[in-house]
Biopython code that builds the backbone (N, CA, C, O; Angstrom):
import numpy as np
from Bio.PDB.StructureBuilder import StructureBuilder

atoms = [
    (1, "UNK", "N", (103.423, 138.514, 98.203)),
    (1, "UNK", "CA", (102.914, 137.158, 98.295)),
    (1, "UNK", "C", (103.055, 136.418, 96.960)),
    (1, "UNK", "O", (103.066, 135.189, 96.900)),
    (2, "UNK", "N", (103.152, 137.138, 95.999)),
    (2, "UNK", "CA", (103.101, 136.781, 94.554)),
    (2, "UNK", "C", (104.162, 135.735, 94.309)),
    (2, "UNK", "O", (104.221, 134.603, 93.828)),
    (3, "UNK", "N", (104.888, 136.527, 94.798)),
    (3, "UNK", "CA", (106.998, 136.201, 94.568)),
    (3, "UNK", "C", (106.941, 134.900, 95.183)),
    (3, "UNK", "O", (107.260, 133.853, 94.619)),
    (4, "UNK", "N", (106.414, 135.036, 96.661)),
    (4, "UNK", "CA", (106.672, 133.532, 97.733)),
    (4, "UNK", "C", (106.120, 132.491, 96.546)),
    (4, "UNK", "O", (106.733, 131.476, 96.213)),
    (5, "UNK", "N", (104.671, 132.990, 95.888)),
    (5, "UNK", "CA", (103.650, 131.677, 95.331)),
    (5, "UNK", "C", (104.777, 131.206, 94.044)),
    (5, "UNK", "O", (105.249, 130.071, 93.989)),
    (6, "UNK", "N", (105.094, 132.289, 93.050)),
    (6, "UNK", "CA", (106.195, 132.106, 92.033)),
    (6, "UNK", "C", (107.328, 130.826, 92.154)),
    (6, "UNK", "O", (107.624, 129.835, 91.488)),
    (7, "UNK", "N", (107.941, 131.721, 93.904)),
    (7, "UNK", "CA", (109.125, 130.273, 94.037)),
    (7, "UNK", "C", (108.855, 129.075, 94.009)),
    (7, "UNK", "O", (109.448, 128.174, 93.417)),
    (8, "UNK", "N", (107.197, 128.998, 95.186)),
    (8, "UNK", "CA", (107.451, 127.706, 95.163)),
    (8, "UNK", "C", (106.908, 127.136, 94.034)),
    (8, "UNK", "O", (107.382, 126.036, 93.753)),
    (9, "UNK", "N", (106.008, 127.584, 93.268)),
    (9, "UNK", "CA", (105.769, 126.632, 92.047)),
    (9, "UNK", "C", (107.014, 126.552, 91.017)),
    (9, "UNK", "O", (106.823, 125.666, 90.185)),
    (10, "UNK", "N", (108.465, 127.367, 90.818)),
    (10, "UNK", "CA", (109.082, 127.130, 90.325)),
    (10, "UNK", "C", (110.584, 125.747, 91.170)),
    (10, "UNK", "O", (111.363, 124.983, 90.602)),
    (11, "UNK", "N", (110.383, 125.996, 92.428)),
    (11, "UNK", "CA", (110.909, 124.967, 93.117)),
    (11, "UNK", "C", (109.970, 123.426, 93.284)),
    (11, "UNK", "O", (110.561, 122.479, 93.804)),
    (12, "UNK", "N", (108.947, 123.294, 92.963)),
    (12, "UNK", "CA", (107.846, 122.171, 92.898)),
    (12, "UNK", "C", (108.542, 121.630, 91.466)),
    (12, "UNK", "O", (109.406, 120.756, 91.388)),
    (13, "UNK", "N", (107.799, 122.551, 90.094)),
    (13, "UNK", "CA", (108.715, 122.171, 88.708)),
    (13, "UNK", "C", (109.815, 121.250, 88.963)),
    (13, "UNK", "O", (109.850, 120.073, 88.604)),
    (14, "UNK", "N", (110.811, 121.951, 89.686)),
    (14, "UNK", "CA", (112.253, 121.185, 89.246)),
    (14, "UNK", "C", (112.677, 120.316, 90.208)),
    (14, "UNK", "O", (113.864, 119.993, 90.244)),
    (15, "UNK", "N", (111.634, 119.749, 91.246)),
    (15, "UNK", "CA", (111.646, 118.509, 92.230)),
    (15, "UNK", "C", (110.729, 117.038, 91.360)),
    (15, "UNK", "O", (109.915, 117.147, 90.443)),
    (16, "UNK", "N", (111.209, 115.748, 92.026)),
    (16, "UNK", "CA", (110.957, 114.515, 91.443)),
    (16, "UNK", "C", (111.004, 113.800, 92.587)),
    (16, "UNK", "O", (112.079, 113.585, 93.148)),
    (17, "UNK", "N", (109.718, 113.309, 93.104)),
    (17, "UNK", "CA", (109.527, 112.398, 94.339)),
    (17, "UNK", "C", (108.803, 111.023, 94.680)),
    (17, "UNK", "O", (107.585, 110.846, 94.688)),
    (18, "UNK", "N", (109.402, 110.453, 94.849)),
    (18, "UNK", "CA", (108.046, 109.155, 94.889)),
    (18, "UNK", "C", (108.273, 108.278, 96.084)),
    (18, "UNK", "O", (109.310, 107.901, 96.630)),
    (19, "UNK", "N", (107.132, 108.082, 96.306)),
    (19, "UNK", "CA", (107.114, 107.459, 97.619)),
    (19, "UNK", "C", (106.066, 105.824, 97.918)),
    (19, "UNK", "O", (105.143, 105.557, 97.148)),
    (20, "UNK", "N", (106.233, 105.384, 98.485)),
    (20, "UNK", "CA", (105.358, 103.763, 98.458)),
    (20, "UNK", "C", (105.021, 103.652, 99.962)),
    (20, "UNK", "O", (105.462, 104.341, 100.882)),
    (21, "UNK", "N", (104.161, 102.652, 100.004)),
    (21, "UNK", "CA", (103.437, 102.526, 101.398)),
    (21, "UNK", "C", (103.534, 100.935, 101.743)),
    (21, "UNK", "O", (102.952, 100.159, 100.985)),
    (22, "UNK", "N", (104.174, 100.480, 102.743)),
    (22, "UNK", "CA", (104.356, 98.998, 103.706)),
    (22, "UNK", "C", (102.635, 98.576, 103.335)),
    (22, "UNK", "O", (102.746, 97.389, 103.030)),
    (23, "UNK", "N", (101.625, 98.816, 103.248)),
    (23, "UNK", "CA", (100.577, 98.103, 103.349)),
    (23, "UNK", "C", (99.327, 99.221, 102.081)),
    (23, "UNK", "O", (99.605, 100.335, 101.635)),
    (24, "UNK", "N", (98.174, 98.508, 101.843)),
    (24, "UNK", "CA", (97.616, 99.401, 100.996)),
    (24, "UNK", "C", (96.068, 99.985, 101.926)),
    (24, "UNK", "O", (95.071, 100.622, 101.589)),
    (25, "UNK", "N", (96.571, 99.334, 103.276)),
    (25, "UNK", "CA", (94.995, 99.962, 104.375)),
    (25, "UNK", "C", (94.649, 101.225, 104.006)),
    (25, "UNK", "O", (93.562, 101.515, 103.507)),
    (26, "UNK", "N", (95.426, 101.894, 104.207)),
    (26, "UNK", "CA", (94.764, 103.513, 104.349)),
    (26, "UNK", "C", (94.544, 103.841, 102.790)),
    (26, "UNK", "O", (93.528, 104.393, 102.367)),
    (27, "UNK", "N", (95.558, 103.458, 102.038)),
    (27, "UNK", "CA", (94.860, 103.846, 100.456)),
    (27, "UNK", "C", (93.376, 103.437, 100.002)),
    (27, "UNK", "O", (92.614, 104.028, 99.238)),
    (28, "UNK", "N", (93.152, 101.860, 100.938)),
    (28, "UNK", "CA", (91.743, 101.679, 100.277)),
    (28, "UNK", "C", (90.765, 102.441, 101.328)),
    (28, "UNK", "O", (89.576, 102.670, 101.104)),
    (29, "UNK", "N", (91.241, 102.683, 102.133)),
    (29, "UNK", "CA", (90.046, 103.641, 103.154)),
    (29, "UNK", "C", (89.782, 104.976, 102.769)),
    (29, "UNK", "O", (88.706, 105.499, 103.060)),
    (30, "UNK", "N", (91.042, 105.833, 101.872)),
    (30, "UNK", "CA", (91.153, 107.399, 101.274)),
    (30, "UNK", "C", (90.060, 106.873, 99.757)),
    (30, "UNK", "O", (89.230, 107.655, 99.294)),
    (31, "UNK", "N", (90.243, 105.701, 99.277)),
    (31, "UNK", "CA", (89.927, 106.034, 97.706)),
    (31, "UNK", "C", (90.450, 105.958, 96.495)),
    (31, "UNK", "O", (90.010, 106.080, 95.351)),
    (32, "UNK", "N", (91.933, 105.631, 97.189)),
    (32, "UNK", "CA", (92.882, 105.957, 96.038)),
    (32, "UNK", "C", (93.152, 104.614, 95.764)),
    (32, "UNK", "O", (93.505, 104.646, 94.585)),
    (33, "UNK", "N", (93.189, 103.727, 96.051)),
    (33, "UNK", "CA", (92.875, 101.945, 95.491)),
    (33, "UNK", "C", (91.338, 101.405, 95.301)),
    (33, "UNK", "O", (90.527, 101.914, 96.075)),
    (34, "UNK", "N", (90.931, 100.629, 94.551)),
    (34, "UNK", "CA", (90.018, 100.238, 94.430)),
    (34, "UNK", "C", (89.667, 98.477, 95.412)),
    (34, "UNK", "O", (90.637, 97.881, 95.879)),
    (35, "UNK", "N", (88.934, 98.177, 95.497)),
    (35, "UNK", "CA", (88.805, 96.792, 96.216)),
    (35, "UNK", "C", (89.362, 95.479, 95.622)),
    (35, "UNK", "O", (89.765, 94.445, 96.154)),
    (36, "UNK", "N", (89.239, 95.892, 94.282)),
    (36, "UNK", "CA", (90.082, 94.623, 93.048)),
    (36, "UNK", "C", (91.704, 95.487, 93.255)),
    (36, "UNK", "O", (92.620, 94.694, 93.476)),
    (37, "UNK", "N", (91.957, 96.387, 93.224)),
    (37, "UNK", "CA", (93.856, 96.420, 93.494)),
    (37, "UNK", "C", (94.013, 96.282, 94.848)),
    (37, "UNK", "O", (94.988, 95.611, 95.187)),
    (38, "UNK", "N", (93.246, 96.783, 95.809)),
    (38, "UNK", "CA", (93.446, 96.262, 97.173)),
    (38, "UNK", "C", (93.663, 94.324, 97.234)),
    (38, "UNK", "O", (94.713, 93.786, 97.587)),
    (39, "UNK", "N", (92.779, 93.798, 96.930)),
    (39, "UNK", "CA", (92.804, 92.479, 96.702)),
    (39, "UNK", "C", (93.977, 92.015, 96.270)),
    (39, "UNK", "O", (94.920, 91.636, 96.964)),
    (40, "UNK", "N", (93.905, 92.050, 95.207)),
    (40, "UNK", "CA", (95.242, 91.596, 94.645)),
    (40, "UNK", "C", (96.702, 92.148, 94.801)),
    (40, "UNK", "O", (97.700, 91.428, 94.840)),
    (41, "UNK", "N", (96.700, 93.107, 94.858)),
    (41, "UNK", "CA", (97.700, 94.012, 95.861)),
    (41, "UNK", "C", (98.178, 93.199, 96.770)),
    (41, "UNK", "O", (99.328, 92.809, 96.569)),
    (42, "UNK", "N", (97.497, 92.726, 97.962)),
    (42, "UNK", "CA", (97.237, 92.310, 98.909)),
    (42, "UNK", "C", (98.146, 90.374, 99.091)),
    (42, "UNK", "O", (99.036, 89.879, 99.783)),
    (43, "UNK", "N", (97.281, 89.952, 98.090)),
    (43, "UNK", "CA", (97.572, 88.646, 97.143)),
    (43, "UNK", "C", (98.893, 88.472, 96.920)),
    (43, "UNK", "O", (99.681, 87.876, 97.654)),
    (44, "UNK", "N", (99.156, 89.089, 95.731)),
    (44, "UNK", "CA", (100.834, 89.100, 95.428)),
    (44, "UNK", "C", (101.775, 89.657, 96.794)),
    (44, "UNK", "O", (102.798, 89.127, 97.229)),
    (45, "UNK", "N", (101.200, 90.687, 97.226)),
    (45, "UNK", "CA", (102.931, 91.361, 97.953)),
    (45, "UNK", "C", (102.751, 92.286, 97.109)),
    (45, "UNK", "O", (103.674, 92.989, 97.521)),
    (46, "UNK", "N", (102.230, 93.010, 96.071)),
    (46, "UNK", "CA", (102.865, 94.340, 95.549)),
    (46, "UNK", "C", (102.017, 95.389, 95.844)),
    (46, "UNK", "O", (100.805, 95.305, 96.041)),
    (47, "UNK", "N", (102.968, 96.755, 95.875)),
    (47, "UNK", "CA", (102.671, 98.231, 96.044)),
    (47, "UNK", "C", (103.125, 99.161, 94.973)),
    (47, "UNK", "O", (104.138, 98.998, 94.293)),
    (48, "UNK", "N", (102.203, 100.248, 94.878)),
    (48, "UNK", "CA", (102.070, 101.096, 93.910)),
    (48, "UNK", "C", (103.552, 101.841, 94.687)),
    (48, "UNK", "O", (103.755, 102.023, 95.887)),
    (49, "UNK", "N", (104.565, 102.213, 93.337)),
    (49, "UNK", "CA", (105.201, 103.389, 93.682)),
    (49, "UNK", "C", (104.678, 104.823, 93.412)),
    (49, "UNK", "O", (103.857, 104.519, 92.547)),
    (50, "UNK", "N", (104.602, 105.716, 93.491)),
    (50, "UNK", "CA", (103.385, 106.660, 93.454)),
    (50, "UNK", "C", (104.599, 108.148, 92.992)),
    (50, "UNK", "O", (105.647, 108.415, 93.580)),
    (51, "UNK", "N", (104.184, 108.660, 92.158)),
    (51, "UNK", "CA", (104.862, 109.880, 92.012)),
    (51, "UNK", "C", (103.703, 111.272, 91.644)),
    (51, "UNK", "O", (102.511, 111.124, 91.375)),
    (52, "UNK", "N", (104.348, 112.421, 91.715)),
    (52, "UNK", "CA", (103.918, 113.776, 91.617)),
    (52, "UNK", "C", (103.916, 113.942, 90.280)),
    (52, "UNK", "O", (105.010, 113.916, 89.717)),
    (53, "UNK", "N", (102.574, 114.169, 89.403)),
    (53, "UNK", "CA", (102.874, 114.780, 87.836)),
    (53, "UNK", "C", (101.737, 115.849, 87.666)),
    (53, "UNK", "O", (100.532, 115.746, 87.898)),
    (54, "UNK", "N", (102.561, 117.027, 87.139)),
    (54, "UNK", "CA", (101.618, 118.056, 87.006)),
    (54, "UNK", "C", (100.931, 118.087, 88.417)),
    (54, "UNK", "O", (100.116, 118.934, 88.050)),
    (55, "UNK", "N", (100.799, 118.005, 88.911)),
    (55, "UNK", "CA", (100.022, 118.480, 90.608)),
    (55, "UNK", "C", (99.412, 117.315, 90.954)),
    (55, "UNK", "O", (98.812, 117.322, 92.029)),
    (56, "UNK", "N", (99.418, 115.836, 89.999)),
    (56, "UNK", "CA", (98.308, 114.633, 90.701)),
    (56, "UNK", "C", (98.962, 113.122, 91.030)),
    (56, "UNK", "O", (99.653, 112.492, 90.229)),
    (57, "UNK", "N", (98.722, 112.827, 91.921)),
    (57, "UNK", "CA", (99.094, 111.750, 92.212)),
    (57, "UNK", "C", (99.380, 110.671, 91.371)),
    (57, "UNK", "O", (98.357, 110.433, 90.728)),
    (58, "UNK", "N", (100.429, 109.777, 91.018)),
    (58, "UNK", "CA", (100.119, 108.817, 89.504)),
    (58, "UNK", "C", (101.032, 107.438, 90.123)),
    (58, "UNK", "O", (102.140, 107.421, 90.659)),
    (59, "UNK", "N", (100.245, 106.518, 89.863)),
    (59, "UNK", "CA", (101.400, 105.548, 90.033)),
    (59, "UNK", "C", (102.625, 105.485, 89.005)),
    (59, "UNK", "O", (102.379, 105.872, 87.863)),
    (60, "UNK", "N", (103.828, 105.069, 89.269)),
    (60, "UNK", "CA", (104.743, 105.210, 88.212)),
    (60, "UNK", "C", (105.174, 103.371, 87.532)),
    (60, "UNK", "O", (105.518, 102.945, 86.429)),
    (61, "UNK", "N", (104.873, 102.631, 89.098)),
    (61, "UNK", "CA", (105.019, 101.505, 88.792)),
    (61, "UNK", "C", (104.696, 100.447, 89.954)),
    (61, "UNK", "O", (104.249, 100.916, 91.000)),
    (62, "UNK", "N", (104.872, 99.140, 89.868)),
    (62, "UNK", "CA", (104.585, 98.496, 90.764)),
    (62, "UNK", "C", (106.093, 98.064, 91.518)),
    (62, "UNK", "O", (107.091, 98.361, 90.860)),
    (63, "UNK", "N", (106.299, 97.445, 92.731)),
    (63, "UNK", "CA", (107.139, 97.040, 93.724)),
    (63, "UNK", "C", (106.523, 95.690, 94.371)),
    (63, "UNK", "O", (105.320, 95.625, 94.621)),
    (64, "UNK", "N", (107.509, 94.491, 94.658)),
    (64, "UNK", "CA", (107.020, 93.383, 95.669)),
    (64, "UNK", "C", (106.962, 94.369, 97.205)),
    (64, "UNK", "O", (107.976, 94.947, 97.596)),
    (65, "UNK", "N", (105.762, 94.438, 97.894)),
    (65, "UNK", "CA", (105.816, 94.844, 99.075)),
    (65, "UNK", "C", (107.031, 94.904, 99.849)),
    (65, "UNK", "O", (107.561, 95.966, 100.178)),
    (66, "UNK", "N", (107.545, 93.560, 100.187)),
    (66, "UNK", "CA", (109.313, 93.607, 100.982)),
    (66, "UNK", "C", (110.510, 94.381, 99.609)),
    (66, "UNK", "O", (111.697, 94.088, 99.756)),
    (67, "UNK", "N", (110.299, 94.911, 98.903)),
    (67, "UNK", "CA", (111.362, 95.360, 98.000)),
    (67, "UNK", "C", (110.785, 96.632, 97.652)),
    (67, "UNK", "O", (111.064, 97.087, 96.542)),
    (68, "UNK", "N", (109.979, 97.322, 98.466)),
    (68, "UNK", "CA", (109.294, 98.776, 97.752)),
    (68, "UNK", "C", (110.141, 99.918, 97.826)),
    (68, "UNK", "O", (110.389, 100.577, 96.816)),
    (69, "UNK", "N", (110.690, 100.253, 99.157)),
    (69, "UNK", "CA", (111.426, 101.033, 99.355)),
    (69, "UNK", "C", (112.570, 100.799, 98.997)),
    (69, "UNK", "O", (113.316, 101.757, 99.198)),
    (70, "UNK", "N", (113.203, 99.645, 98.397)),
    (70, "UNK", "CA", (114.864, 99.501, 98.140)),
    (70, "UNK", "C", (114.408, 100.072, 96.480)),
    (70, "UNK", "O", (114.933, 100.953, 95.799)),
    (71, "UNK", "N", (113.472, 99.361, 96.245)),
    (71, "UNK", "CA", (113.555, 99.942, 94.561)),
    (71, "UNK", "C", (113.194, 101.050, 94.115)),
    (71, "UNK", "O", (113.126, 101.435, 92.948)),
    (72, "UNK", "N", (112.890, 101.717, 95.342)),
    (72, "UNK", "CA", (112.625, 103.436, 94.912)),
    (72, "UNK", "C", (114.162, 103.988, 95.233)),
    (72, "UNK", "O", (114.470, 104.979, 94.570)),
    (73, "UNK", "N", (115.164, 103.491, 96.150)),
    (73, "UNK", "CA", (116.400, 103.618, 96.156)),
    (73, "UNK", "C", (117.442, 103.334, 94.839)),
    (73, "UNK", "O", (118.250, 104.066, 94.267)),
    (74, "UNK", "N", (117.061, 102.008, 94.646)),
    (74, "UNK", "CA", (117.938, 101.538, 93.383)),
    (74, "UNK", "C", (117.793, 102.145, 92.043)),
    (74, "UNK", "O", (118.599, 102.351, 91.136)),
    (75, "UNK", "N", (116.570, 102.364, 92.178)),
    (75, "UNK", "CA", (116.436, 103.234, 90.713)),
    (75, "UNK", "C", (116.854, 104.706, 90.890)),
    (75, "UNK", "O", (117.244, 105.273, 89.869)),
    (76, "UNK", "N", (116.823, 105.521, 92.229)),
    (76, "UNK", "CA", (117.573, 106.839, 92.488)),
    (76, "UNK", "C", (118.584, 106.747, 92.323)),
    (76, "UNK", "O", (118.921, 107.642, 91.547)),
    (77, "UNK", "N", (119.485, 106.082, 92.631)),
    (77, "UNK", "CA", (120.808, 105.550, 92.820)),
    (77, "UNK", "C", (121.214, 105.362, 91.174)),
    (77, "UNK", "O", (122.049, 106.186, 90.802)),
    (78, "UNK", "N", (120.817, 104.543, 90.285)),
    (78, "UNK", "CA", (120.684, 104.632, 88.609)),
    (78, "UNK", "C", (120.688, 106.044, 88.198)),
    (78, "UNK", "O", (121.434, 106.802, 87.579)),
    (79, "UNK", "N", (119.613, 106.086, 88.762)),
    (79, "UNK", "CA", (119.614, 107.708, 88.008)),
    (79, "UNK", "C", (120.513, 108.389, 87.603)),
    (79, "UNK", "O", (120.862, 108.792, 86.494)),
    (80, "UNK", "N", (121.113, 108.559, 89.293)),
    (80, "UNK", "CA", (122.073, 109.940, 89.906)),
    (80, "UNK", "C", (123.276, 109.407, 89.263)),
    (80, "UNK", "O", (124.016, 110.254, 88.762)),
    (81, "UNK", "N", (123.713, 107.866, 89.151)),
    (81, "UNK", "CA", (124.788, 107.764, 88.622)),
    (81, "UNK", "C", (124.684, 107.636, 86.848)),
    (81, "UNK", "O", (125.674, 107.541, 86.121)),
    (82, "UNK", "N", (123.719, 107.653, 86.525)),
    (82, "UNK", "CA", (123.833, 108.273, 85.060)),
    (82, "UNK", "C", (123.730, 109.694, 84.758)),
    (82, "UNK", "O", (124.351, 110.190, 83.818)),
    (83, "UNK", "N", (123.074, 110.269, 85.415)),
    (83, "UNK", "CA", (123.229, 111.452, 85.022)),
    (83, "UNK", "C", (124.492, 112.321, 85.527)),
    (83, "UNK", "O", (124.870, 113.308, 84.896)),
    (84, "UNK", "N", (125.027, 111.944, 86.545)),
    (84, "UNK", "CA", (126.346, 112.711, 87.088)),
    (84, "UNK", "C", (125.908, 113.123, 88.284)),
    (84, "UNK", "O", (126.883, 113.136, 89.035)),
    (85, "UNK", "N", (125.042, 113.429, 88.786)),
    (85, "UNK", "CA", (124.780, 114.229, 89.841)),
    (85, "UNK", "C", (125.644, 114.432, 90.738)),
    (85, "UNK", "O", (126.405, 113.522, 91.065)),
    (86, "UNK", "N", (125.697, 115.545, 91.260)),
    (86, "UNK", "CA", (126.958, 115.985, 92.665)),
    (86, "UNK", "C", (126.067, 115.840, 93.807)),
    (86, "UNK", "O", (125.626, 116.984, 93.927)),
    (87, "UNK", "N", (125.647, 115.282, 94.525)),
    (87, "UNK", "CA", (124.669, 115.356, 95.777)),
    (87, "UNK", "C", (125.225, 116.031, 97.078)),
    (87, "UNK", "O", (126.229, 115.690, 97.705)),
    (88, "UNK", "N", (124.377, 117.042, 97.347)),
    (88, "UNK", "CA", (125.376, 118.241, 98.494)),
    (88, "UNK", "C", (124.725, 117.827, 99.353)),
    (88, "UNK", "O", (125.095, 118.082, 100.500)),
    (89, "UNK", "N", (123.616, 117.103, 99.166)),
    (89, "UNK", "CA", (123.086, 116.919, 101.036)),
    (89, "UNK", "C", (122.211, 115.686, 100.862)),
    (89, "UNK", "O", (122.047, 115.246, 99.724)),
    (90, "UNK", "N", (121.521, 114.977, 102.121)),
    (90, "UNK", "CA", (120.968, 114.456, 102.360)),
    (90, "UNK", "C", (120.187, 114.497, 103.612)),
    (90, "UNK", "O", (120.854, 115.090, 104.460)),
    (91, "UNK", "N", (118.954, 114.079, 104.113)),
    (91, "UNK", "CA", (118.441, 114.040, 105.020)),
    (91, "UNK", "C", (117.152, 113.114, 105.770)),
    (91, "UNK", "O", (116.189, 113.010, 105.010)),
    (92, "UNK", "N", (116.998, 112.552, 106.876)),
    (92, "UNK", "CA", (115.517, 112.349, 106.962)),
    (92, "UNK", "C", (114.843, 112.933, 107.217)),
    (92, "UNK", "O", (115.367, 113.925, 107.724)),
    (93, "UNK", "N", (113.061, 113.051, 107.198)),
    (93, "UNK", "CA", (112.264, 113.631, 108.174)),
    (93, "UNK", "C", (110.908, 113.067, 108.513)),
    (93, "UNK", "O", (110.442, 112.205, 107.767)),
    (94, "UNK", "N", (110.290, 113.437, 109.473)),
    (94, "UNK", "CA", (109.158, 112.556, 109.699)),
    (94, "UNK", "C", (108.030, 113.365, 108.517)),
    (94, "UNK", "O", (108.313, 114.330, 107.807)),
    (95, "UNK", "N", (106.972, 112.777, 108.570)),
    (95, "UNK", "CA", (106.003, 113.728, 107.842)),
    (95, "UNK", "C", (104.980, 113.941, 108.679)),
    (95, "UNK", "O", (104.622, 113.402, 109.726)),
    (96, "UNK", "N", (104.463, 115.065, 107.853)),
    (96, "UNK", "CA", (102.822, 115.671, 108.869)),
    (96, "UNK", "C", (101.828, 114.769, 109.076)),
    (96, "UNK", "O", (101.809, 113.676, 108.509)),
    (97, "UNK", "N", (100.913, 115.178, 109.926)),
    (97, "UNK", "CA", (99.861, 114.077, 109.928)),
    (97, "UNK", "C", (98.515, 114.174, 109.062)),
    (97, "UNK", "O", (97.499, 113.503, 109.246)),
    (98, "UNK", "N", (98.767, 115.368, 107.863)),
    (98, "UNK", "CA", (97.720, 115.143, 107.204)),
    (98, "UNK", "C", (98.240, 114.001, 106.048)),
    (98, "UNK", "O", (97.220, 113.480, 105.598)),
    (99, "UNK", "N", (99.159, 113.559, 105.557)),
    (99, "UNK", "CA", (100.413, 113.212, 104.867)),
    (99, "UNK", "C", (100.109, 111.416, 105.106)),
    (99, "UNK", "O", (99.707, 110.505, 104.381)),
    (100, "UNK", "N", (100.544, 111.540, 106.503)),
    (100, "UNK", "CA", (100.268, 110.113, 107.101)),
    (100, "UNK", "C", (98.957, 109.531, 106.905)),
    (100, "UNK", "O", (98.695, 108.437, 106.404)),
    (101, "UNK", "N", (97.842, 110.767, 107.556)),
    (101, "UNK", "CA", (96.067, 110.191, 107.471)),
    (101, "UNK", "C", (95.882, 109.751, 105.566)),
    (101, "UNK", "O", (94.835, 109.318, 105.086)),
    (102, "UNK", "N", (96.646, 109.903, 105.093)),
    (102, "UNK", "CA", (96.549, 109.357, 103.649)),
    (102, "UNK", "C", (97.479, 108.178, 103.280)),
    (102, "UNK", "O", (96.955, 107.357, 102.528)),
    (103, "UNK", "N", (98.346, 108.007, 103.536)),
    (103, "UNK", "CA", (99.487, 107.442, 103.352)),
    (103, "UNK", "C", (99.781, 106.194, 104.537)),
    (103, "UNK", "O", (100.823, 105.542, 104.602)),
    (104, "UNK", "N", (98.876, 106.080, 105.227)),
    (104, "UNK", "CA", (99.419, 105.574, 106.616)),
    (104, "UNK", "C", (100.777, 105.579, 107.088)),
    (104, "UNK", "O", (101.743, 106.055, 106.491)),
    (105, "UNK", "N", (100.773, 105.016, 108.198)),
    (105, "UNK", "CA", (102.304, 104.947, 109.330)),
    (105, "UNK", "C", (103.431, 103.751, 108.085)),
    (105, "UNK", "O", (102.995, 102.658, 107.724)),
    (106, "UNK", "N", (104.620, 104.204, 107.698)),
    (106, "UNK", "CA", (105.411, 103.338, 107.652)),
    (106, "UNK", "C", (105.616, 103.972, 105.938)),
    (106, "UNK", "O", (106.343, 103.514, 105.056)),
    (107, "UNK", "N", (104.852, 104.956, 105.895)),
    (107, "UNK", "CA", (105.389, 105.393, 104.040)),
    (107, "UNK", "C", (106.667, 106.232, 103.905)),
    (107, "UNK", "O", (107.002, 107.142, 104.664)),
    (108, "UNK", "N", (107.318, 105.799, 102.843)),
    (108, "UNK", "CA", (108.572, 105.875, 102.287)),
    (108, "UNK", "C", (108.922, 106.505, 101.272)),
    (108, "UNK", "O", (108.879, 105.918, 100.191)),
    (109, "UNK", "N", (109.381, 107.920, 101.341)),
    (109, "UNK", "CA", (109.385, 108.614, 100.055)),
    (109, "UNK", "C", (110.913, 108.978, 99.786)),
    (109, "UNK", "O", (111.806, 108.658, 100.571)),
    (110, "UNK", "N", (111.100, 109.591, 98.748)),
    (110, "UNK", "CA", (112.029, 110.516, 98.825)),
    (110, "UNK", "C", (111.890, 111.648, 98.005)),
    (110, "UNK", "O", (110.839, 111.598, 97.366)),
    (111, "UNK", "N", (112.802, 113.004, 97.714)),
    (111, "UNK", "CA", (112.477, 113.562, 97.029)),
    (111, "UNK", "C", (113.838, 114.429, 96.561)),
    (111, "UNK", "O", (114.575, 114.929, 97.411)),
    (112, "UNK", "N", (114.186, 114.601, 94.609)),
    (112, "UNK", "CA", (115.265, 115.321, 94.179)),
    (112, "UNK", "C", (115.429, 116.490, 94.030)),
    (112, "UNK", "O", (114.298, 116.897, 93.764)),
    (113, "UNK", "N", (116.294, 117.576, 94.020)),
    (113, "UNK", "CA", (115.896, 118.779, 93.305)),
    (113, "UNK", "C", (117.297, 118.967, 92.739)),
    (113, "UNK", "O", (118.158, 118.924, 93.618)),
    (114, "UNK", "N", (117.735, 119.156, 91.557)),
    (114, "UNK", "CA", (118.558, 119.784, 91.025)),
    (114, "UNK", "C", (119.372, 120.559, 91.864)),
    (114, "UNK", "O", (118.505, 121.266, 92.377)),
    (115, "UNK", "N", (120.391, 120.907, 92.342)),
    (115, "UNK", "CA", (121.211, 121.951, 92.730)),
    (115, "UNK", "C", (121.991, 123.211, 92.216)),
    (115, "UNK", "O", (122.956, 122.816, 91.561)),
    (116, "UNK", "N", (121.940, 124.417, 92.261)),
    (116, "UNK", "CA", (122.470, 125.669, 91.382)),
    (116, "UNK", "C", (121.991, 125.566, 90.523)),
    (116, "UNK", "O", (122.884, 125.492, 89.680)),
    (117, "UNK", "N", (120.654, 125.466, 89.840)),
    (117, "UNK", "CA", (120.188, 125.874, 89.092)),
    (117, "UNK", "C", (119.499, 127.214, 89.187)),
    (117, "UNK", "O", (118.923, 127.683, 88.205)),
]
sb = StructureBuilder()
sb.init_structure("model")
sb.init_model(0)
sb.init_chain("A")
sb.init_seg("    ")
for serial, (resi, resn, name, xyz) in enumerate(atoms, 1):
    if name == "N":
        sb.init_residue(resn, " ", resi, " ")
    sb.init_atom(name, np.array(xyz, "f"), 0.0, 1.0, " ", f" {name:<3s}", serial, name[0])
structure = sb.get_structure()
């Protein structure tokens, strides 16, 4: 069991994911927005892009609501073409519903991992 726990915290390490949400409902119902970023959130059009650090949730930056998910694209897309990346696959998938009960219906992630390493 050791080995299984090993991989995946060494396959977690070398992944980079972030994901944004169409609306901030369910964030202010979990906790994870306050009633002044809900508000204004709300106000402007913008959403938290949200990434994984060390094991906790962090925003990384803000997005106009209609441009959340392209700019978590455009900046992947930057990335991969600065750094070189060879990309061997791609895929969609739905997510679980403990995932969703936080995140509500319509969240948008993605996620990298290095290859042959």
């Amino acid at each position: 069991m050791e080995d299984v726990e090993q991989a995946a915290r060494r396959t977690l390490a070398r992944q980079y994911g972030e994901f944004t949400v169409p609306n901030l409902d369910a964030l202010r119902r979990g906790g994870r927005v306050s009633a002044v970023q809900y508000a204004v959130g709300n106000l402007l059009g913008v959403r938290p892009v949200i990434a994984f650090d060390d094991g906790q949730l962090r925003p990384v930056r803000r997005a106009r609501a209609e441009q959340a998910a392209q700019d978590i694209l455009a900046q992947l897309r930057q990335l991969m073409q600065a750094s070189g990346l060879n990309i061997r696959a791609g895929r969609t998938q739905s997510i679980g519903a403990v995932i969703g009960a936080h995140t509500g219906p319509g969240m948008y992630a993605f996620v990298a991992e290095p290859y042959g390493e």
